[in-house]
C-alpha positions, 0 to 999 in steps of 0.5 A: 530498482535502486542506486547503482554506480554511474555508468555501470555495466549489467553483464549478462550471465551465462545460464547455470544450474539454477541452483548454483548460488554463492552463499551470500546469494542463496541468502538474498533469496532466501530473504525474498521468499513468503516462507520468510515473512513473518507472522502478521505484526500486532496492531496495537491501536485496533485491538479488535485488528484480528477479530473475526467478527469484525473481519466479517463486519469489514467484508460487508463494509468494503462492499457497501455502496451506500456510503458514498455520495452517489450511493455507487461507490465502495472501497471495493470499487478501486480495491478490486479483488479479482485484480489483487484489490486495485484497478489497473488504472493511471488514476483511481476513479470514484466518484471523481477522478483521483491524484494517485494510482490505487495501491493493491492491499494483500499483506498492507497490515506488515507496512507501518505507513500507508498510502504512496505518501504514508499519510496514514500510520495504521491500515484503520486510520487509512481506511477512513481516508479515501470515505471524506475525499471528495474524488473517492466516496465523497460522503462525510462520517455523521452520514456515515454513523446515520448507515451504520445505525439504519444498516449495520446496527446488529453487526456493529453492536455485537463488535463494539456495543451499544450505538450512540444517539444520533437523533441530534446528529444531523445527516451530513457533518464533518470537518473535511468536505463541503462547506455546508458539512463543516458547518453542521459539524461545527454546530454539534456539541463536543460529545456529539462529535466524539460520539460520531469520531469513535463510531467512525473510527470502529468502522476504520477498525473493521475495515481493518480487520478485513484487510488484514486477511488479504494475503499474498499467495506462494508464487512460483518464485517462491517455490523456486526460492524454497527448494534453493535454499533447501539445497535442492535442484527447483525442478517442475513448478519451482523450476525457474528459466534460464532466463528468469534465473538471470533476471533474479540474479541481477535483480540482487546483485548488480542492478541492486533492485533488491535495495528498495525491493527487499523482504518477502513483500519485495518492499522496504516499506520507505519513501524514495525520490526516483526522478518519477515526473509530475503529470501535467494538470494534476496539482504539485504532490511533494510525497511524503515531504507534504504529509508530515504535518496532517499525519502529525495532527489526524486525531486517527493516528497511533496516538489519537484519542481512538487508538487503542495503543500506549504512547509507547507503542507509537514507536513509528509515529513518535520517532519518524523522520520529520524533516529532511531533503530527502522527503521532498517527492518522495514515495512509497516503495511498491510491493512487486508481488503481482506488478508484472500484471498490473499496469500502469506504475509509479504513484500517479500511473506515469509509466505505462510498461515495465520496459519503460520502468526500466528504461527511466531507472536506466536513464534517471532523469533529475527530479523537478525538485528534491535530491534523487536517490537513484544513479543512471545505470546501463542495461543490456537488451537481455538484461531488460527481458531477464528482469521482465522474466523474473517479476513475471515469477512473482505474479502467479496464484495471488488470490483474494481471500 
């Protein structure tokens, strides 16, 4: 949901044919339809991004447990694809407990930032991540480039060529992890580092090109917003309820939700303080405020040595908004294709139902630091259960790829 005016009253309509929509209205829906998302943007720092051997690569990959620290983990334990590729819980679970809610993936290649901070500025540098966190996989990228030469030699080789030595490299390094990783990582030679980084980066890459074929499927909304635009009565499975028809309507026009939730990912793909609360134990997270300096730094980014990109194509990364009281807690917008059927919300699972999401944009508590973007908004019984209704509309026939 996004700011609306203090104190402002969400009328509930009187049902209508469902598609008696002003103009301006027809093209609000219209914006929110798949039919109007775009071709899959370019990734200029992965050239091998839509390459579908290294999509097939990045498959195997996302389902290899062997790298991680306690040989159970991958990418696909959180990111599970019969759960639009995350894991229904408060907290991700790897081989520890996590500080954040798993993000689904379907169409995360369109977002310029990833994570709920937007830590990191392309899906193959994201990638990396979650492998040296030592909540997630706990393992480190010399063992890294060790499995993929022991396991992945022939995948990886037919992609991106010839392996580098390892025989110098030892089983465990890194500049992130435990202290004995560090300091094996310190001890290696310039070029082994590098040899180790751009391997690494190549298993980001494939990783990559997988994820991009993760797609969000038509849902019955879209097929409601389809036959609206075309000038016709939705009728049968684009048909839409009463209900649901006004819980669309407030959600693009008085309750101003499509604010933050627009486009045809339902997301403006920017960072917000909506007053979410800290959970107790968990350490302080300042959002996208606390980020910018690792983001900046990560030798992965668009501008790092193992991007693929010119300089000018780091549009994003060159020209973001380093500072401003409106980062301090602020998170990633969510994508609401799929959430009716994904609780808990928010960045760190805070809020257990969608009553409870509304009741909190209702009331907008004041942030425990930072400038809230949101203004308190009153909300009738029906208006609740029609937004309720409507975003059940965008949860059906998302499937994995």
């Amino acid at each position: 949901m996004a700011r609306v005016g203090l104190g402002a009253a969400l009328a509930v309509l009187s049902a209508c044919g469902q598609a008696d929509f002003s103009e301006q209205e027809k093209r609000a829906i219209a914006s929110l339809s798949l039919s109007a998302l775009g071709e899959l943007p370019h990734d200029p720092s992965n050239r091998f991004a839509d390459n579908p051997h290294a999509a097939a690569f990045g498959e195997t990959l996302f389902f290899d447990t062997g790298m991680s620290a306690n040989g159970a983990v991958a990418c696909a334990t959180c990111h599970l694809p019969e759960r639009q590729f995350q894991d229904d819980l408060a907290l991700a679970e790897g081989v520890g407990t996590t500080h954040r809610r798993t993000m689904p993936l379907a169409n995360a290649a369109y977002s310029p930032w990833q994570f709920w901070d937007g830590r990191k500025d392309s899906l193959w540098s994201q990638a990396l991540d979650p492998i040296e966190d030592a909540a997630e996989h706990g393992f480190d990228r010399a063992a890294v480039a060790h499995r993929v030469v022991a396991h992945h030699r022939e995948a990886y080789e037919a992609i991106f060529g010839p392996l580098p030595d390892l025989s110098t490299v030892p089983a465990h390094g890194s500049p992130r992890g435990n202290p004995g990783a560090q300091d094996a990582w310190r001890r290696l030679q310039e070029d082994e580092r590098y040899a180790v980084d751009r391997l690494y980066a190549n298993v980001g890459k494939a990783l990559d090109a997988f994820q991009r074929t993760i797609r969000h499927q038509p849902t019955r909304f879209d097929r409601f917003a389809d036959a609206v635009s075309a000038g016709q009565e939705p009728a049968g499975e684009a048909a839409l309820t009463a209900l649901e028809t006004e819980g669309l309507r407030l959600f693009i026009g008085k309750a101003n939700c499509i604010d933050c939730h627009n486009g045809p990912r339902f997301t403006d793909d920017h960072f917000h303080n909506t007053g979410v609360p800290p959970v107790p134990g968990l350490p302080e997270d300042r959002g996208r405020a606390g980020i910018i300096e690792k983001l900046l730094a990560d030798p992965f980014n668009c501008l790092g040595a193992f991007s693929d990109a010119d300089e000018a194509e780091c549009g994003e990364l060159r020209f973001m908004v380093t500072a401003s009281p409106e980062l301090e807690r602020a998170f990633k917008t969510p994508s609401l294709r799929g959430a009716a059927s994904r609780p808990p919300y928010m960045h760190s699972g805070q809020i257990a139902t969608l009553e409870a999401v509304i009741d909190h944009y209702s009331e907008a508590p004041k942030p425990v630091s930072g400038i809230s973007q949101i203004s308190p908004v009153i909300f009738t019984d029906r208006g609740r259960l029609a937004l309720i209704a409507f975003l059940k509309t965008l949860d059906d026939d998302l499937s994995d790829p």
